[in-house]
N, CA and C atoms of all chains as a GROMACS GRO file, in nm:
protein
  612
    1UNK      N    1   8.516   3.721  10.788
    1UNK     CA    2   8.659   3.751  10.798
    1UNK      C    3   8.700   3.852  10.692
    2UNK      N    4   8.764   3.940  10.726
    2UNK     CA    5   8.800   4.063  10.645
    2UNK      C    6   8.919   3.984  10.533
    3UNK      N    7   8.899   4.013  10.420
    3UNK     CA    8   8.977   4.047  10.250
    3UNK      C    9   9.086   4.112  10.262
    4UNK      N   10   9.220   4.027  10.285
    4UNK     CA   11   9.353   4.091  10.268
    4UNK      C   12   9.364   4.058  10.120
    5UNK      N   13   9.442   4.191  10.067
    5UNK     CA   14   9.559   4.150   9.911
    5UNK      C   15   9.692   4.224   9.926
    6UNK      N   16   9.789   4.142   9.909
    6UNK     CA   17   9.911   4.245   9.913
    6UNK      C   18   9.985   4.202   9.767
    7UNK      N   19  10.035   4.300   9.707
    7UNK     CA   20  10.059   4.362   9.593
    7UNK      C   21  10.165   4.410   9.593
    8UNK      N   22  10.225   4.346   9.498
    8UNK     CA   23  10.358   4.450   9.415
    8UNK      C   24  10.344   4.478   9.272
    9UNK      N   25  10.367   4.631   9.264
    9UNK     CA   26  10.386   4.631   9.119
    9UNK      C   27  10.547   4.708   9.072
   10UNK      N   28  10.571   4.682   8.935
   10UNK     CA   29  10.710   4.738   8.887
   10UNK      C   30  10.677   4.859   8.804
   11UNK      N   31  10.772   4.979   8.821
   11UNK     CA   32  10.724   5.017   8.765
   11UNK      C   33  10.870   5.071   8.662
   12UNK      N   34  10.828   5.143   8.560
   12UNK     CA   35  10.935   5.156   8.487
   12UNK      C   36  11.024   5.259   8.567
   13UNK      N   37  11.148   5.240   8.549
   13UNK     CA   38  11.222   5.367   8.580
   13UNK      C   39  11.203   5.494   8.624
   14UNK      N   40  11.238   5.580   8.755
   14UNK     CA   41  11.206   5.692   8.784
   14UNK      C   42  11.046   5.756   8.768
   15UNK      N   43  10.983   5.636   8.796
   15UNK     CA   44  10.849   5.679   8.798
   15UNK      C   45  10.795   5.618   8.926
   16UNK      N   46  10.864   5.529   9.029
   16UNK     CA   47  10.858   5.484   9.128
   16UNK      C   48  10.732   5.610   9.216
   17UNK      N   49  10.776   5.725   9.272
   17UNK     CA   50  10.758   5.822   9.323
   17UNK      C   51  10.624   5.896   9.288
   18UNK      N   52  10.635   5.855   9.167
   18UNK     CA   53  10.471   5.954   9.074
   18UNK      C   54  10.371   5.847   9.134
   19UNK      N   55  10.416   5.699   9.104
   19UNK     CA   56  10.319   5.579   9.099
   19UNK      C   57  10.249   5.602   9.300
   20UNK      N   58  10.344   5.634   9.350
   20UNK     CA   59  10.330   5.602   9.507
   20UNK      C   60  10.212   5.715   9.544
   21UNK      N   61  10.275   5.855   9.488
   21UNK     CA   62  10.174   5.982   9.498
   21UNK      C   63  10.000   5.925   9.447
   22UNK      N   64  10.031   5.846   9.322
   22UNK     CA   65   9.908   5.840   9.297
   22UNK      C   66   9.831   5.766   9.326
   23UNK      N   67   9.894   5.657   9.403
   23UNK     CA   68   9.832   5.561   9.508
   23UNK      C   69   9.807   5.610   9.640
   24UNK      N   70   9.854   5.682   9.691
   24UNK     CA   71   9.786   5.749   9.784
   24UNK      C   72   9.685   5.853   9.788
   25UNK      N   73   9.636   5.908   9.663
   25UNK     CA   74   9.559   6.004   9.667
   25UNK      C   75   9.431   5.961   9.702
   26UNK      N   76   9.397   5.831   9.683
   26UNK     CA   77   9.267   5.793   9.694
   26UNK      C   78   9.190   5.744   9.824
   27UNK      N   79   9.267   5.816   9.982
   27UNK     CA   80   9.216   5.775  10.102
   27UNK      C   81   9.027   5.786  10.092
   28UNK      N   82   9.005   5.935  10.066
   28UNK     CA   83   8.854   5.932  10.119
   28UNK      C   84   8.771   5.835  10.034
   29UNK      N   85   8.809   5.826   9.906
   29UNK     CA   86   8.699   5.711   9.826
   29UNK      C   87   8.747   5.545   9.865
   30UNK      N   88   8.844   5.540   9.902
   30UNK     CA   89   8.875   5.392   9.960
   30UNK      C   90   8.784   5.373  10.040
   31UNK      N   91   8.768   5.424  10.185
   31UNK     CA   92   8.715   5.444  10.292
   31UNK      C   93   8.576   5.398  10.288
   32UNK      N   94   8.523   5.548  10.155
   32UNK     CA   95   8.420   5.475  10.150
   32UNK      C   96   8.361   5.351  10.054
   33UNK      N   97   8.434   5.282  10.021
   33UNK     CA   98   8.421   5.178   9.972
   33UNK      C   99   8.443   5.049  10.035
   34UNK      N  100   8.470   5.093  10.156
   34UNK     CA  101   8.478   4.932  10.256
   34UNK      C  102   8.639   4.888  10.275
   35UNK      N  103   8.675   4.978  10.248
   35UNK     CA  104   8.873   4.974  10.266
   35UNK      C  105   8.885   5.020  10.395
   36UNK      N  106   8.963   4.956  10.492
   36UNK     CA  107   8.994   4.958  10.636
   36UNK      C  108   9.155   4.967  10.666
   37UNK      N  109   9.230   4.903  10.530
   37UNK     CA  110   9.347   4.978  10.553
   37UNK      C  111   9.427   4.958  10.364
   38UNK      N  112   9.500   5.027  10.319
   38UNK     CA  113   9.563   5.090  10.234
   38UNK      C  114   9.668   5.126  10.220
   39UNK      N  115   9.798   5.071  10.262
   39UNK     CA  116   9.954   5.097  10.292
   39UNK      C  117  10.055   5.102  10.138
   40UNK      N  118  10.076   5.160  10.130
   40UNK     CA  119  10.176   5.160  10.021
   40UNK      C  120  10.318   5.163  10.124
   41UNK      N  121  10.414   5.106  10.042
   41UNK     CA  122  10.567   5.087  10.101
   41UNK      C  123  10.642   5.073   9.991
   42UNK      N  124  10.829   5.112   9.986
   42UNK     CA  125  10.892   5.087   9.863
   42UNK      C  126  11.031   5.025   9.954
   43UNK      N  127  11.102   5.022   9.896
   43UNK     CA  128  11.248   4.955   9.944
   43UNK      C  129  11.382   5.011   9.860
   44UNK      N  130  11.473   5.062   9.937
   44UNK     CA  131  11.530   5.072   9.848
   44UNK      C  132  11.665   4.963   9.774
   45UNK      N  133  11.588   4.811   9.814
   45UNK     CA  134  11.681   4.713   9.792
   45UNK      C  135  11.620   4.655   9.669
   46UNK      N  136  11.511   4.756   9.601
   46UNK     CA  137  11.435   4.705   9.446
   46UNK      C  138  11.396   4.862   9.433
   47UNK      N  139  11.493   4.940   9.352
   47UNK     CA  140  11.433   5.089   9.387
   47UNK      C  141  11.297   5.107   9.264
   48UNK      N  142  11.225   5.028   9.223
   48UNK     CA  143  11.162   5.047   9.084
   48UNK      C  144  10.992   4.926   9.146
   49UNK      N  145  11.031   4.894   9.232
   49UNK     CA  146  10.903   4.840   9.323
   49UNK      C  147  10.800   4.917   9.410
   50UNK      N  148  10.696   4.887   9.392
   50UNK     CA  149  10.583   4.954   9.486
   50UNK      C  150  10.546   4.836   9.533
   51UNK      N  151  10.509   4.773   9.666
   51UNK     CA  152  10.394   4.760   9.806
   51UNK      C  153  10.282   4.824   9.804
   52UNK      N  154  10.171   4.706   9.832
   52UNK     CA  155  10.074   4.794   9.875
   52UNK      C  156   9.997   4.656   9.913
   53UNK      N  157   9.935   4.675  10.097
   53UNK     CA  158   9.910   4.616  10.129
   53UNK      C  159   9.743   4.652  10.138
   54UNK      N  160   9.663   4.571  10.119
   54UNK     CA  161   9.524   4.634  10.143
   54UNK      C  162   9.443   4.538  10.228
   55UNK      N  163   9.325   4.576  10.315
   55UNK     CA  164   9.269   4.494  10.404
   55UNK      C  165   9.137   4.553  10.344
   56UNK      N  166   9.037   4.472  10.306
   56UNK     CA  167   8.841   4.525  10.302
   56UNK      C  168   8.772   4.454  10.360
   57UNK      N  169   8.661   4.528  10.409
   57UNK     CA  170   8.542   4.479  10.472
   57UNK      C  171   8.504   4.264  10.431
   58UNK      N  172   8.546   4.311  10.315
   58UNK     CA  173   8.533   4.192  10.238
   58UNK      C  174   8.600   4.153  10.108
   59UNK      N  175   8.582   4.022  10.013
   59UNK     CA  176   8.639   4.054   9.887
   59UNK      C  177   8.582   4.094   9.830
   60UNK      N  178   8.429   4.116   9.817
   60UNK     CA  179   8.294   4.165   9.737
   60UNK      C  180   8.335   4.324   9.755
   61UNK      N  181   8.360   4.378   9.863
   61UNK     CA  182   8.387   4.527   9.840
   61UNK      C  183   8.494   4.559   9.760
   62UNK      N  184   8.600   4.448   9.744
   62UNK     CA  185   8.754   4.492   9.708
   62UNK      C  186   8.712   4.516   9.504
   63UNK      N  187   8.606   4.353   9.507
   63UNK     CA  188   8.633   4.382   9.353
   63UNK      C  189   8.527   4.489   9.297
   64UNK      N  190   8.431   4.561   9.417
   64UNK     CA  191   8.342   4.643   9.355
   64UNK      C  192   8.418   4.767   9.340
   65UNK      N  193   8.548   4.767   9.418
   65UNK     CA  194   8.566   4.914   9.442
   65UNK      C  195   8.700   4.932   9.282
   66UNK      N  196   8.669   4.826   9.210
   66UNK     CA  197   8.753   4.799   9.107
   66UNK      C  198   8.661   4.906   8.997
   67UNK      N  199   8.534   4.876   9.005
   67UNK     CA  200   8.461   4.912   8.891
   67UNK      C  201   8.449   5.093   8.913
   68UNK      N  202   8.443   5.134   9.036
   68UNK     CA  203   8.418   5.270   9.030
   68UNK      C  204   8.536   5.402   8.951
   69UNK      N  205   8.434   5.465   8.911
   69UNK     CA  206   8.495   5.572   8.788
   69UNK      C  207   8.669   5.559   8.863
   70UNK      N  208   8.636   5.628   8.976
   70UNK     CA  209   8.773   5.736   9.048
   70UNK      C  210   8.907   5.630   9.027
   71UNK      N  211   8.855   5.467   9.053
   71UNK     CA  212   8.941   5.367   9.054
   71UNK      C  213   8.969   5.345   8.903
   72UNK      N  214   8.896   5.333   8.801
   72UNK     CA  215   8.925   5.319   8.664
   72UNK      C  216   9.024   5.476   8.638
   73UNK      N  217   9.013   5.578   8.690
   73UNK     CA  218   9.076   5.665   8.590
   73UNK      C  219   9.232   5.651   8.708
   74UNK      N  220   9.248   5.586   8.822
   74UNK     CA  221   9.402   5.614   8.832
   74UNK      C  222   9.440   5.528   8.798
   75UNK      N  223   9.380   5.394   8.792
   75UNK     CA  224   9.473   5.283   8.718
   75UNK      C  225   9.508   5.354   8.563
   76UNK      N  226   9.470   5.361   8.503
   76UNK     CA  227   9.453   5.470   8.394
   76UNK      C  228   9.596   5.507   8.370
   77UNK      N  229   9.595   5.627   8.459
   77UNK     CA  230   9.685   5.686   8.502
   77UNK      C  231   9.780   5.636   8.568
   78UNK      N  232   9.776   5.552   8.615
   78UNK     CA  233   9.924   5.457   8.658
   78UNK      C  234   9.944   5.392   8.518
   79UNK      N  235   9.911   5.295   8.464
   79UNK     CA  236   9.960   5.233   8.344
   79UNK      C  237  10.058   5.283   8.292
   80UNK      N  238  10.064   5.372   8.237
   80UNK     CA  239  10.218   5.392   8.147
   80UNK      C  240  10.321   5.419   8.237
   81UNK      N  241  10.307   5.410   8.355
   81UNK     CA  242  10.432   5.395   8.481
   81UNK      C  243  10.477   5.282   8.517
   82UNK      N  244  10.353   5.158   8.496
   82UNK     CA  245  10.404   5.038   8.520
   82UNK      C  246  10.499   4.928   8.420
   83UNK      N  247  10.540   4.851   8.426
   83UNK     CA  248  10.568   4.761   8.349
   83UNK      C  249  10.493   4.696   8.308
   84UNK      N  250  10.377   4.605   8.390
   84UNK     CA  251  10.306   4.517   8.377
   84UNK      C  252  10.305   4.415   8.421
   85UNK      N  253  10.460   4.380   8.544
   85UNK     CA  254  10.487   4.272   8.655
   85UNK      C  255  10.408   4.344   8.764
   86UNK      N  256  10.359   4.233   8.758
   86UNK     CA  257  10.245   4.250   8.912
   86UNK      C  258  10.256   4.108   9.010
   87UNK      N  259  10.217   4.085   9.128
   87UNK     CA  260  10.225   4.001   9.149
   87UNK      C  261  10.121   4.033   9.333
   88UNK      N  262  10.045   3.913   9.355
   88UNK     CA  263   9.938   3.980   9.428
   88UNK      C  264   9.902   3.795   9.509
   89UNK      N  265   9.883   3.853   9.639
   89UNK     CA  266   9.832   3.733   9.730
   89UNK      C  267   9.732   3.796   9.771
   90UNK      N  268   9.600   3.688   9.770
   90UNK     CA  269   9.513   3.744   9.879
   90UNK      C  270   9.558   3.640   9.986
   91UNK      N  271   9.454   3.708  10.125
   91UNK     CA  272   9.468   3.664  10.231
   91UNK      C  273   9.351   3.695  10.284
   92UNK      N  274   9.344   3.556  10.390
   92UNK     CA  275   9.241   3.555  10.526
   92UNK      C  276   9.291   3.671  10.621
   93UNK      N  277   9.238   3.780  10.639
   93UNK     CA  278   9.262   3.819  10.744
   93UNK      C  279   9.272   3.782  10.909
   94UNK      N  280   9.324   3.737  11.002
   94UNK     CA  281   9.272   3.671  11.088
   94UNK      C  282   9.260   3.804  11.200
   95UNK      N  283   9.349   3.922  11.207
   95UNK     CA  284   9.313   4.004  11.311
   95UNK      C  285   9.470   4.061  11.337
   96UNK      N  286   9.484   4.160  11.441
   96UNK     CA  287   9.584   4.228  11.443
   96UNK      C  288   9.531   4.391  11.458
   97UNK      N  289   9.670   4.426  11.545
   97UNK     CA  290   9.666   4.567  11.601
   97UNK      C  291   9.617   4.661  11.462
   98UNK      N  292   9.539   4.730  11.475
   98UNK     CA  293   9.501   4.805  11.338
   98UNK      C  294   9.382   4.764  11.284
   99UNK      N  295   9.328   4.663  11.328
   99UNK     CA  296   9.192   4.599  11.223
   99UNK      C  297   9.106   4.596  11.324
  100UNK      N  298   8.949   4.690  11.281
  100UNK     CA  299   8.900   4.687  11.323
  100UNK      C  300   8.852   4.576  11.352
  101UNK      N  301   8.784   4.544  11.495
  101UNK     CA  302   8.690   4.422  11.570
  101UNK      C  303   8.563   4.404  11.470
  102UNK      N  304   8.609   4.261  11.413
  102UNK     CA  305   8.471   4.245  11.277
  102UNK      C  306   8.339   4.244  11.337
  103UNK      N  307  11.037   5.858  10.817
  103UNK     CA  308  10.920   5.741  10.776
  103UNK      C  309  10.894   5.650  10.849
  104UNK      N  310  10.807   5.623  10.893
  104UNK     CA  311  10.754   5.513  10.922
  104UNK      C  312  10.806   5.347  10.852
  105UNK      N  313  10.863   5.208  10.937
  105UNK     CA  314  10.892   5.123  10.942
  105UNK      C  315  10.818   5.080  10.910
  106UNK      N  316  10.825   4.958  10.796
  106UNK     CA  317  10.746   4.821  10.750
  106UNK      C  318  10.845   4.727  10.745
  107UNK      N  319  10.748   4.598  10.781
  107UNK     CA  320  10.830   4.500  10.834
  107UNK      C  321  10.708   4.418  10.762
  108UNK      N  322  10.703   4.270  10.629
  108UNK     CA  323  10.632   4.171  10.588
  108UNK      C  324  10.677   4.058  10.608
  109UNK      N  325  10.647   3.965  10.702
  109UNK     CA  326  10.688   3.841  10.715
  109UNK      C  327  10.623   3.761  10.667
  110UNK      N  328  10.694   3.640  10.641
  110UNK     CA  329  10.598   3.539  10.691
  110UNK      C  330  10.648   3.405  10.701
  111UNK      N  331  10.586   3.287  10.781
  111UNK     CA  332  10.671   3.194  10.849
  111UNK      C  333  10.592   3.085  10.824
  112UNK      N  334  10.653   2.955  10.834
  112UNK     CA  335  10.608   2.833  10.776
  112UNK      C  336  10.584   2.779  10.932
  113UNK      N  337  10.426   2.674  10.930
  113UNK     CA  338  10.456   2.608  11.084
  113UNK      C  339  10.440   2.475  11.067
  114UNK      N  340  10.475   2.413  11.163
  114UNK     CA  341  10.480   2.276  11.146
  114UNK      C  342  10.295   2.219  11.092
  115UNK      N  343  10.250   2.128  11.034
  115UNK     CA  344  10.136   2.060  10.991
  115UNK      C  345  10.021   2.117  11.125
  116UNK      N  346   9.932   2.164  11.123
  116UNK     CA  347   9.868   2.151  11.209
  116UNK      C  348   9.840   2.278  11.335
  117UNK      N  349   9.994   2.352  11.320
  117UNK     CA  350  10.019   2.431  11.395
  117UNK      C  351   9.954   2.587  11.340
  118UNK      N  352   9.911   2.579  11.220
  118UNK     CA  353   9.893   2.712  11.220
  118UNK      C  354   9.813   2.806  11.270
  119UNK      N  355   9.696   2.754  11.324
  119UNK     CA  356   9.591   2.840  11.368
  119UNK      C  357   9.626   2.927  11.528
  120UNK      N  358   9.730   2.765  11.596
  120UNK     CA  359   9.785   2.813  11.735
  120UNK      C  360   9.878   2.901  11.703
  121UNK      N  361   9.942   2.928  11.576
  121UNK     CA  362  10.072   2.998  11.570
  121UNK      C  363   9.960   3.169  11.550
  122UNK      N  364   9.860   3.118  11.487
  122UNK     CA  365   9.782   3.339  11.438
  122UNK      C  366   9.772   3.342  11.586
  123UNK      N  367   9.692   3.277  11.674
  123UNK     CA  368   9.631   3.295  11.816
  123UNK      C  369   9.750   3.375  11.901
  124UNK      N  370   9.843   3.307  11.885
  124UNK     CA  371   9.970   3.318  11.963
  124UNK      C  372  10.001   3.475  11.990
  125UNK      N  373  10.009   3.483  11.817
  125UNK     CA  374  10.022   3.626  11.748
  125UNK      C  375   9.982   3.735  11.744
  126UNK      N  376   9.832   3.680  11.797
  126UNK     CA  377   9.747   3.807  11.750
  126UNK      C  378   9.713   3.825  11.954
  127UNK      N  379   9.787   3.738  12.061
  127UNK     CA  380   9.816   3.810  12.160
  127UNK      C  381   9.851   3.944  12.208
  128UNK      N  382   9.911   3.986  12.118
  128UNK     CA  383  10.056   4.072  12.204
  128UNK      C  384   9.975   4.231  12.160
  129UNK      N  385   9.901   4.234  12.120
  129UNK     CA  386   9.838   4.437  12.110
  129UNK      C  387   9.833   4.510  12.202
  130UNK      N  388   9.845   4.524  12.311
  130UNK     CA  389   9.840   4.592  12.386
  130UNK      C  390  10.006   4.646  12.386
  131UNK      N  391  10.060   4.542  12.426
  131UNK     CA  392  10.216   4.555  12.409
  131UNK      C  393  10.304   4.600  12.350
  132UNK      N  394  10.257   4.565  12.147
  132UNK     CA  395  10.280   4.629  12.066
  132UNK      C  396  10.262   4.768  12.022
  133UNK      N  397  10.147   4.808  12.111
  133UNK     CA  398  10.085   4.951  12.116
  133UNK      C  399  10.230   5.031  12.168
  134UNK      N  400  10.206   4.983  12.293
  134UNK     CA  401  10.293   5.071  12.410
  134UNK      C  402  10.446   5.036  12.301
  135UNK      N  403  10.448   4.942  12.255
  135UNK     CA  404  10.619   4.966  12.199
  135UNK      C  405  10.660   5.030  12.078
  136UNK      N  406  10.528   5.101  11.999
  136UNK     CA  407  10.525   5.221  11.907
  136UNK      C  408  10.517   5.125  11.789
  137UNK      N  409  10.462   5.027  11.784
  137UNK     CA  410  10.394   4.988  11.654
  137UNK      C  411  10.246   5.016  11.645
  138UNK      N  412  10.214   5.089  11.494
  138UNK     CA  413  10.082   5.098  11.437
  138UNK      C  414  10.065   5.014  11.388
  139UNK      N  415  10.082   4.932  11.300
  139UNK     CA  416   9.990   4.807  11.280
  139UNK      C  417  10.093   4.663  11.275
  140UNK      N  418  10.003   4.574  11.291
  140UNK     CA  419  10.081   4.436  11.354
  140UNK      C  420   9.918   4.330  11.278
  141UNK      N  421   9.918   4.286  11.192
  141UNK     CA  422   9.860   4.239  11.078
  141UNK      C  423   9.850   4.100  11.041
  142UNK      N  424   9.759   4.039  11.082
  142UNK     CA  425   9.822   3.842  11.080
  142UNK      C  426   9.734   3.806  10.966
  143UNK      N  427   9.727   3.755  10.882
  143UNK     CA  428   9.685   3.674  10.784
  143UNK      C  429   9.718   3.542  10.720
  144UNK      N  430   9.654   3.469  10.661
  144UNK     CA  431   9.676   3.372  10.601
  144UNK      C  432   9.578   3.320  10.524
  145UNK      N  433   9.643   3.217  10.434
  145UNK     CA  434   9.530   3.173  10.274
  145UNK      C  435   9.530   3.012  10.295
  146UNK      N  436   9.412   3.033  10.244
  146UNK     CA  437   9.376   2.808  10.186
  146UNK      C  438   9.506   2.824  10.059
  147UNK      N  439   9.571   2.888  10.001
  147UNK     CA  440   9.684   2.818   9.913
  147UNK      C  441   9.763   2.773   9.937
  148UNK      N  442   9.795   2.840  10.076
  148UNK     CA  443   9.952   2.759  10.113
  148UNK      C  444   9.887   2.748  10.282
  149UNK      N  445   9.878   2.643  10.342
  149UNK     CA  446   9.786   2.613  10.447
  149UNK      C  447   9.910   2.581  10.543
  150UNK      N  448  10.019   2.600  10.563
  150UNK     CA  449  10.105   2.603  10.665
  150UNK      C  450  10.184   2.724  10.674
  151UNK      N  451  10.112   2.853  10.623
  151UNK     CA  452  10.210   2.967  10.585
  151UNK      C  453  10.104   3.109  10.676
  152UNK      N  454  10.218   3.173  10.719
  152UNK     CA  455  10.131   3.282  10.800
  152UNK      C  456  10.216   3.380  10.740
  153UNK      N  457  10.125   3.502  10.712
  153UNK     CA  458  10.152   3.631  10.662
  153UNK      C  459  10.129   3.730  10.818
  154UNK      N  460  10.250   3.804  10.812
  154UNK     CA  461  10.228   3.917  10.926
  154UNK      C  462  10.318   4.046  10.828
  155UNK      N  463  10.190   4.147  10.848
  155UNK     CA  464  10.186   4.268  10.822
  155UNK      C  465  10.215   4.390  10.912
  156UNK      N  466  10.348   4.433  10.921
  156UNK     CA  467  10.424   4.521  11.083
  156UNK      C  468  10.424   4.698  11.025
  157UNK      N  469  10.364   4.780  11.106
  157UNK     CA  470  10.388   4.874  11.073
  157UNK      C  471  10.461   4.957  11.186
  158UNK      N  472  10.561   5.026  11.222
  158UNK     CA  473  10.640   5.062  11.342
  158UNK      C  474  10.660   5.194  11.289
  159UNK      N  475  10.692   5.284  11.413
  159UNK     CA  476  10.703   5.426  11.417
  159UNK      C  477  10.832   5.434  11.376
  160UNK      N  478  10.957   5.336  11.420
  160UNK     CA  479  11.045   5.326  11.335
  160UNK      C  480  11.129   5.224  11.327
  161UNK      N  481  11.226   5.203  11.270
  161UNK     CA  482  11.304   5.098  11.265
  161UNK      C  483  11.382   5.065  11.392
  162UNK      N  484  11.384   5.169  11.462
  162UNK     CA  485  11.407   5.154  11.618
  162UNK      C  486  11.366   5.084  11.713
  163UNK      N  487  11.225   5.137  11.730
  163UNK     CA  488  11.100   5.065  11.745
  163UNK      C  489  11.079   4.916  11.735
  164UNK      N  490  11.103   4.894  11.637
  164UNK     CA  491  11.070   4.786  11.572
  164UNK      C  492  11.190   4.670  11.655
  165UNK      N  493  11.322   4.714  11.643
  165UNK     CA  494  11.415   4.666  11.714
  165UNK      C  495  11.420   4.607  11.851
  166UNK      N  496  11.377   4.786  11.899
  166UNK     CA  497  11.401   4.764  12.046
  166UNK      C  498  11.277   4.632  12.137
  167UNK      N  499  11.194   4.655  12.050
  167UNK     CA  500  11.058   4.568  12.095
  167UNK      C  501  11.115   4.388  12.074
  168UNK      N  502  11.170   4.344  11.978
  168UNK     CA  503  11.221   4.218  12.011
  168UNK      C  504  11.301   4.176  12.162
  169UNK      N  505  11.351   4.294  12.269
  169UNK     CA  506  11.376   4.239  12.338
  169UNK      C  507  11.334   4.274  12.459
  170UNK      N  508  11.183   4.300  12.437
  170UNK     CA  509  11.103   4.275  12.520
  170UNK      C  510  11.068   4.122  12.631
  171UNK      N  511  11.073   4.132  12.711
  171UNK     CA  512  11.033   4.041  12.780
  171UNK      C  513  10.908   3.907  12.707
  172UNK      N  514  10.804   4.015  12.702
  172UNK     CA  515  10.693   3.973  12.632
  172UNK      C  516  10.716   3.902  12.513
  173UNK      N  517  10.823   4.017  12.432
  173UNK     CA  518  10.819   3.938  12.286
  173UNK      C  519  10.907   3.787  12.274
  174UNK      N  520  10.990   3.834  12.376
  174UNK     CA  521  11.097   3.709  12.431
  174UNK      C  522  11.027   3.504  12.454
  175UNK      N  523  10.931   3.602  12.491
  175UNK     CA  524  10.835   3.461  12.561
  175UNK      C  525  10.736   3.400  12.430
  176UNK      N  526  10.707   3.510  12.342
  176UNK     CA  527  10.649   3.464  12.303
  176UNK      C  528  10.681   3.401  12.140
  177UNK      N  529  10.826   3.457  12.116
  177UNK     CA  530  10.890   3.376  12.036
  177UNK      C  531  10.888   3.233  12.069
  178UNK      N  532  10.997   3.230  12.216
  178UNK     CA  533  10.993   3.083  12.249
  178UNK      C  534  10.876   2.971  12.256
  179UNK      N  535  10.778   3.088  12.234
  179UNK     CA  536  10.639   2.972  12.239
  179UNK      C  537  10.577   2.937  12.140
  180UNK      N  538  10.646   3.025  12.018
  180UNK     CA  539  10.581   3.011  11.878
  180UNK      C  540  10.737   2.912  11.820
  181UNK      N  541  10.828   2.890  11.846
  181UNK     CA  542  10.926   2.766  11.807
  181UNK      C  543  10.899   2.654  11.757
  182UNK      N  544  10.869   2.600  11.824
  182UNK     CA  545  10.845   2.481  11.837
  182UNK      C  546  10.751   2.451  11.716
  183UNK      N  547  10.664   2.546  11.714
  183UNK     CA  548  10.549   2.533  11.575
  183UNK      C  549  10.582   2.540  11.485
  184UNK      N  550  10.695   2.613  11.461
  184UNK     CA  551  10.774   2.716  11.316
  184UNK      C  552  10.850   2.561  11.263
  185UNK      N  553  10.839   2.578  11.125
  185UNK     CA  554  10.985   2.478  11.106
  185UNK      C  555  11.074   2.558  11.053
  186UNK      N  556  11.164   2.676  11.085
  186UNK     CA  557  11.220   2.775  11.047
  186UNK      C  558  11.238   2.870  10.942
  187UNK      N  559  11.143   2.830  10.838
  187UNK     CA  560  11.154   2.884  10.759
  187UNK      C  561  11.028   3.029  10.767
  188UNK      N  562  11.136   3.120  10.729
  188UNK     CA  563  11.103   3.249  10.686
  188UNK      C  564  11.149   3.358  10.614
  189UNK      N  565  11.014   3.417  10.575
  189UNK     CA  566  11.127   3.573  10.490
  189UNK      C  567  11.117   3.685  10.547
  190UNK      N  568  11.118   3.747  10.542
  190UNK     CA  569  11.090   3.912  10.551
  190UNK      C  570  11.146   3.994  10.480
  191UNK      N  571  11.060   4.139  10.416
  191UNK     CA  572  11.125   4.218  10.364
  191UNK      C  573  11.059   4.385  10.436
  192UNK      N  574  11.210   4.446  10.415
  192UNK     CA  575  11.187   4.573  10.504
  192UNK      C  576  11.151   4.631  10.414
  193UNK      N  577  10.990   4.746  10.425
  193UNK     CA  578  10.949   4.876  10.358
  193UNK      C  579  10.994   4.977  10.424
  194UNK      N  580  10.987   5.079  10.325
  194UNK     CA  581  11.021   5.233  10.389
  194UNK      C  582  10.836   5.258  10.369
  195UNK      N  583  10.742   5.273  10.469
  195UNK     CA  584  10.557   5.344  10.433
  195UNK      C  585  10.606   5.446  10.402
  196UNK      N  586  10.598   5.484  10.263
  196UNK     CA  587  10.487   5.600  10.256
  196UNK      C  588  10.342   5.723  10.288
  197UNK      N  589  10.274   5.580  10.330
  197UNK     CA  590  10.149   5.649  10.382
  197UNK      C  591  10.046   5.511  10.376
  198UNK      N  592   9.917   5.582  10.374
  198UNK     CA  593   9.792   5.566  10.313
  198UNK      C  594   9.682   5.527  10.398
  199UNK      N  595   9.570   5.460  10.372
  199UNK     CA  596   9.490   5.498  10.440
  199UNK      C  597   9.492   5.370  10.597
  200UNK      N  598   9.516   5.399  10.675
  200UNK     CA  599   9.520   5.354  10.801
  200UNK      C  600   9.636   5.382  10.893
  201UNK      N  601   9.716   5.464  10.794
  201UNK     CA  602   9.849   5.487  10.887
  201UNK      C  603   9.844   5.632  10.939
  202UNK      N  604   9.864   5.658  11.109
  202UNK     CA  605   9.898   5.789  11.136
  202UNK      C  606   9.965   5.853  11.050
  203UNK      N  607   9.926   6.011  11.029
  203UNK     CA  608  10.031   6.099  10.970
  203UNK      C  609  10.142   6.104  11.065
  204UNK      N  610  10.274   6.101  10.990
  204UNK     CA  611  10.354   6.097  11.015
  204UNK      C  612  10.432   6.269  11.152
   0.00000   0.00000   0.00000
């Protein structure tokens, strides 16, 4: 069964926008790391919140794809945007329009 | 932008597995009614709780499809399971990796 986590983070003030850019830059190395989907979303009923929903092959891919360089240097680089409220569910994936047939 | 829609709904003891099944019916349907992803999950932490992950072309979309025939029926069939409680919160996507370019 595929490795859901969905994620919020805060980030400080008017940095909402930088944080989102830099969460999206990382489609092709997700991909290949066993990431099947990658959604970022914001609201503007918490304008200082980021979404981000993620689905992997597995959880073994999710926490390997923690250790690689490209992933260490944007967290990196997100940090001084965040606050440091995070807040994160994993989940059973069970299936749905968008996920590939395991 | 693209519509996000995160639910998720409490079911009665027992009911939850019939409530993902129920759920993870309707893709074909959801296709044709301009949703990209439609996302069911759930965790051993909270074992009467279903996570659904909605991605829609737009908030229109997203609308007009509740009064679908289909979706009509298949509310009424997921009732009875629900003990009403739910949340949802609306995203504005951004992007990332599994979502059509916009």
């Amino acid at each position: 069964m595929r490795y859901g986590y969905l994620a919020t983070m805060r980030t400080v003030p008017g940095k909402r926008d930088d944080v989102v850019t830099l969460l999206l830059g990382g489609e092709d190395g997700l991909r290949a790391a066993g990431c099947d989907l990658y959604v970022v979303g914001t609201s503007d009923s918490d304008q200082n919140l980021v979404w981000v929903f993620e689905v992997w092959q597995s959880k073994a891919h999710h926490a390997a794809s923690l250790e690689l360089p490209a992933t260490k240097a944007a967290i990196a680089s997100a940090m001084p945007m965040l606050t440091g409220e995070f807040t994160g569910q994993e989940l059973d994936i069970a299936g749905g329009l968008g996920i590939p047939s395991a």
